[in-house]
C-alpha positions as CSV (number, residue, x, y, z in Angstrom):
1,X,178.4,42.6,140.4
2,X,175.7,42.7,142.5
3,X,174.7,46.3,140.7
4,X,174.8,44.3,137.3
5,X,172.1,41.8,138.5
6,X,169.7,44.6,139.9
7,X,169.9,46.4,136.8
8,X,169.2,42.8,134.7
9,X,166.4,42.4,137.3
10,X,165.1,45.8,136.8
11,X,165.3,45.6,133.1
12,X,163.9,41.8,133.0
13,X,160.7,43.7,135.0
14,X,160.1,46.1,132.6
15,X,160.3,43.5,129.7
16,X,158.1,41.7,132.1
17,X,155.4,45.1,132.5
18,X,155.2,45.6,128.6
19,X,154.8,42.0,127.2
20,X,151.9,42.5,130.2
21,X,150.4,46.0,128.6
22,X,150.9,44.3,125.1
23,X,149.0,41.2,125.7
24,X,145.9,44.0,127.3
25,X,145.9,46.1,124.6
26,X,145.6,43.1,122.2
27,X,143.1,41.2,124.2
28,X,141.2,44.5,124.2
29,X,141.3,44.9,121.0
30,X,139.9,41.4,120.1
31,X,137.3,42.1,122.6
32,X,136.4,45.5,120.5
33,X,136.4,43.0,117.0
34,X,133.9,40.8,118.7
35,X,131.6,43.4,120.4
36,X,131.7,45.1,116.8
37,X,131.4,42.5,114.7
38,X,128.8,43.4,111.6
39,X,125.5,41.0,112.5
40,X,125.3,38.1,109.5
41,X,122.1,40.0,108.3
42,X,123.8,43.3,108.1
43,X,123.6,43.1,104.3
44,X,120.4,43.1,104.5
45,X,120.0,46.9,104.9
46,X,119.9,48.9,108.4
47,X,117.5,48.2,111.3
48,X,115.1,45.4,109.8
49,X,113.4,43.2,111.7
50,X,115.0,39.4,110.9
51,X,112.6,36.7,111.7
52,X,115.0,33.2,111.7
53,X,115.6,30.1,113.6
54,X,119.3,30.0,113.0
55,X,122.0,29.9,116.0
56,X,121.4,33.9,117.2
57,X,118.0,32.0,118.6
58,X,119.5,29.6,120.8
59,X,122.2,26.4,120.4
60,X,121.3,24.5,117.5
61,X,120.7,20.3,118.9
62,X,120.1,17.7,116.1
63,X,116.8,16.1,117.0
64,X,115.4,18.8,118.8
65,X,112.7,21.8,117.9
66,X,113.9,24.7,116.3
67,X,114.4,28.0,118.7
68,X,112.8,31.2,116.5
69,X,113.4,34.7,117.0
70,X,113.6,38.0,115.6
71,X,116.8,39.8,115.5
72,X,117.7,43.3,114.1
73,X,119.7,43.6,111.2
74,X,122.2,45.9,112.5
75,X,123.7,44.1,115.5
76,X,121.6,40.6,115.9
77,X,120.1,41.7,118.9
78,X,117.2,39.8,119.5
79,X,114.0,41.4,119.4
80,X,111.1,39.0,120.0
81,X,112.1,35.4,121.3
82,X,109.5,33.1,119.6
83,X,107.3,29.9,120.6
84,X,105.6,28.3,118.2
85,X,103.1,25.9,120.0
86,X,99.9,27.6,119.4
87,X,101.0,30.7,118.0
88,X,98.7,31.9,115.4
89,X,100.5,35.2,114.9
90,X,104.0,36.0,114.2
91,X,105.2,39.1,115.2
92,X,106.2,41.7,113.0
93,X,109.0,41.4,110.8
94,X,109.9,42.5,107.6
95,X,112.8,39.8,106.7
96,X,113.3,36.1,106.5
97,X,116.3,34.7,107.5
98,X,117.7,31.1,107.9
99,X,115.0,29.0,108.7
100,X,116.6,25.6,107.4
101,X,116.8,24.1,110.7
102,X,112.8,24.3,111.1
103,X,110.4,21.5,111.2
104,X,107.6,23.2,109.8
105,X,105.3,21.8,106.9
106,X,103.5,25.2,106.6
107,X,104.3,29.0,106.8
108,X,101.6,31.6,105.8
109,X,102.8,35.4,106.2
110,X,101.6,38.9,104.5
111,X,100.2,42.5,105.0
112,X,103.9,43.7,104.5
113,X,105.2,47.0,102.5
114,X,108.1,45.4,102.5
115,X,110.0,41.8,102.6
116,X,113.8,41.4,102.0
117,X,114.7,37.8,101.9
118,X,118.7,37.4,100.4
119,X,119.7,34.6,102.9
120,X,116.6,33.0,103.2
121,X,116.7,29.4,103.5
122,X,113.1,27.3,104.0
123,X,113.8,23.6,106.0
124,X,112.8,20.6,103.9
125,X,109.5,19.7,105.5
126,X,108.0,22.6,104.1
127,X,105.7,21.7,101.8
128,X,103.2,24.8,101.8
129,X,104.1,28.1,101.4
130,X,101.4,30.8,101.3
131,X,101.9,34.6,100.5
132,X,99.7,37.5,100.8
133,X,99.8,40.9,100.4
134,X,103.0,41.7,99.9
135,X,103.9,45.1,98.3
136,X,108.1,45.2,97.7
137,X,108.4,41.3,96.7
138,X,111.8,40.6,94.8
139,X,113.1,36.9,93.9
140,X,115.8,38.3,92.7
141,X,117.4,38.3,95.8
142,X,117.3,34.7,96.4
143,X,120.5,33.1,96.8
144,X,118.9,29.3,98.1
145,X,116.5,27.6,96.1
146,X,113.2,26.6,97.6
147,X,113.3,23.3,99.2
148,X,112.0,20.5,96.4
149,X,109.7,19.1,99.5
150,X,107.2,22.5,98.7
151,X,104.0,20.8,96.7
152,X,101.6,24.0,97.4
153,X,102.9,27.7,96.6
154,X,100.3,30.9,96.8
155,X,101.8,34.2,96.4
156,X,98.3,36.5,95.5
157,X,98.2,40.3,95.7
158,X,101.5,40.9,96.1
159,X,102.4,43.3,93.0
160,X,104.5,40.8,92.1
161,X,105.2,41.8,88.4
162,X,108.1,38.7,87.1
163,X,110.0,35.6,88.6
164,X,113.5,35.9,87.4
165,X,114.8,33.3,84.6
166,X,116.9,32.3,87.2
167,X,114.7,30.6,89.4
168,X,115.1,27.3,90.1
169,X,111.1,26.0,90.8
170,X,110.6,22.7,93.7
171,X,110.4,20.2,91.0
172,X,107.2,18.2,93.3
173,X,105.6,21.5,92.8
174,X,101.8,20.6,92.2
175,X,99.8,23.4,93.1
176,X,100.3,27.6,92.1
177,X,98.4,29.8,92.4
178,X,99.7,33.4,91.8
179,X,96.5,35.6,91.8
180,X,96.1,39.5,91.8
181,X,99.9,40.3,90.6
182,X,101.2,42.3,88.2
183,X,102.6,39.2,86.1
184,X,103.0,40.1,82.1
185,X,103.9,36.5,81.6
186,X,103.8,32.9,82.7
187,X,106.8,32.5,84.8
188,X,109.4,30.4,82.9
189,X,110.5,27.2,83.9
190,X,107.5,25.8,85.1
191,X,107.5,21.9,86.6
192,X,106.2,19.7,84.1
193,X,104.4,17.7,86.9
194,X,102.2,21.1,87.9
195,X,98.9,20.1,88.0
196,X,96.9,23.1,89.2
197,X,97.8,26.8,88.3
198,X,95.6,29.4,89.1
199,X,96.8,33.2,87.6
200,X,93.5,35.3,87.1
201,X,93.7,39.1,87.5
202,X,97.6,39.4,86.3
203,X,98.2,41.5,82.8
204,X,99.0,38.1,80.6
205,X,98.1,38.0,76.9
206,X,100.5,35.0,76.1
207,X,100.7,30.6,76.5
208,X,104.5,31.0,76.8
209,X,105.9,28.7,78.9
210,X,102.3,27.2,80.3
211,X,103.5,24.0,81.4
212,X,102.1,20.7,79.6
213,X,100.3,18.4,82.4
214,X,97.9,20.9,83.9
215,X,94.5,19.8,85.0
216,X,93.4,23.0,86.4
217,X,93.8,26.5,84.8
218,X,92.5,29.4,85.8
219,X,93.3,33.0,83.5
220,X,90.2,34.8,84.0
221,X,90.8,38.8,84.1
222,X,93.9,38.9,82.3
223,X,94.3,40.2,78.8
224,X,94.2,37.4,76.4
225,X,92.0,38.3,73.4
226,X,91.7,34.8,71.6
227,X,93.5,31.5,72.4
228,X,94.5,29.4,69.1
229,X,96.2,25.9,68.7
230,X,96.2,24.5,72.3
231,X,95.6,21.0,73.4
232,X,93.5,21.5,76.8
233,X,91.9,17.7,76.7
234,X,93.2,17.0,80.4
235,X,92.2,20.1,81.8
236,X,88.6,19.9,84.0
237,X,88.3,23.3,84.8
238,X,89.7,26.2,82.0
C-alpha cells in the first residue's frame, strides 16, 4: 500500500514537471511571436524610414498633443523621436505613416528620390498640404482619402505624370497648384468649388475635365496650340 501511493506520488510529480516544461515552451514561444512580430509598416518595403504619430510614438491620450517619430519599416524601431515646437526641419524620412491623430493645419516636405505613402492617413485640421520635389510620387498607393478639411494643395516638380481616376479630391479644396510635373492631362474629378488652379510647365494640350468655377488659371508652358469654345468670363487671371 504504502509502495502504491509513492508510485502515484511519483507519477503525479512527473505530470506535475511536464504540464511545467509545457506551459515554458509555450510561453516561450509567444514570447518569440511577439519579439517577431512583422512591424505594421512592413508592407511598405524593407528598411524605410517611417515618419508617423501613431501609437509606436508614444500612448495615444484624447485631448493631448500628438507624440511623432520615425520608425523603420522592418521592425518599428524608432529612429528619430520627434518635437514639434519650433522644429523647422524634419528629419529624414522617406515614408508617411498614420498621422491622423495630429493637430497640425500645415505640413510642407520634399527633396526626396523617393516617398512611399500606402497607409497614410493626414488628421482633419490639415488644411495645407505643400509638396516639393519629389522624384518617385505614386497616388496609387493611397488607401485613405485626404481629409475634406485640406483647402490649399501644391505638389510642383515632382515628376508627377497622372492622379489615378480613383482619387477621391477634399471637396473644400480651393487652391491647386500642380506646377513643373509631367501631367498629360487635367486630373479628373476636380471640385467644382476650385477656385484657383495653377498647372504651367506640365505636357497638357487638352480642357478635359477643367473644372467650371475657376477664377484663377494658369497653363502657361504646356502644349496647347489653340483654345476654342470656352466660357472664361469669371476668370481674372488666364
Amino acid at each position: 500500500m504504502f509502495l502504491r501511493a509513492k508510485l502515484i506520488s511519483a507519477e503525479l510529480l512527473m505530470w506535475k514537471l511536464l504540464l511545467a516544461a509545457v506551459i515554458a515552451i509555450y510561453a516561450s514561444l509567444a514570447y518569440a511571436d511577439e519579439t517577431t512580430a512583422p512591424c505594421k509598416y512592413a508592407y511598405y518595403g524593407t528598411n524605410l524610414s517611417v515618419y508617423t504619430s501613431d501609437e509606436l510614438c508614444g500612448p495615444i491620450i484624447a485631448g493631448a498633443n500628438a507624440s511623432y517619430c520615425i520608425v523603420n519599416s522592418t521592425d518599428c524601431s524608432i529612429i528619430n523621436n520627434i518635437t514639434m515646437n519650433g522644429r523647422t526641419t524634419l528629419p529624414f524620412f522617406n515614408a508617411l505613416g498614420n498621422l491622423s491623430t495630429s493637430k497640425i493645419a500645415y505640413f510642407k516636405f520634399g527633396n526626396k528620390s523617393l516617398l512611399v505613402m500606402k497607409g497614410m492617413s493626414f488628421p482633419p485640421t490639415l488644411t495645407t498640404l505643400f509638396i516639393e520635389n519629389i522624384t518617385t510620387l505614386d497616388f496609387n498607393q493611397l488607401t485613405t482619402p485626404f481629409p475634406s478639411s485640406l483647402r490649399k494643395i501644391d505638389i510642383i516638380d515632382s515628376y508627377l505624370d497622372i492622379f489615378p481616376a480613383s482619387f477621391k479630391w477634399p471637396t473644400n479644396l480651393r487652391n491647386l497648384t500642380l506646377r513643373n510635373n509631367r501631367l498629360q492631362t487635367i486630373p479628373k474629378g476636380l471640385p467644382v468649388n476650385l477656385s484657383t488652379l495653377a498647372i504651367q510647365n506640365n505636357t497638357l494640350n487638352d480642357f478635359n475635365y477643367l473644372p467650371p468655377n475657376l477664377t484663377f488659371l494658369n497653363i502657361r508652358n504646356n502644349q496647347y496650340e489653340k483654345v476654342t469654345d470656352k466660357d472664361w468670363t469669371n476668370l481674372y487671371f488666364l
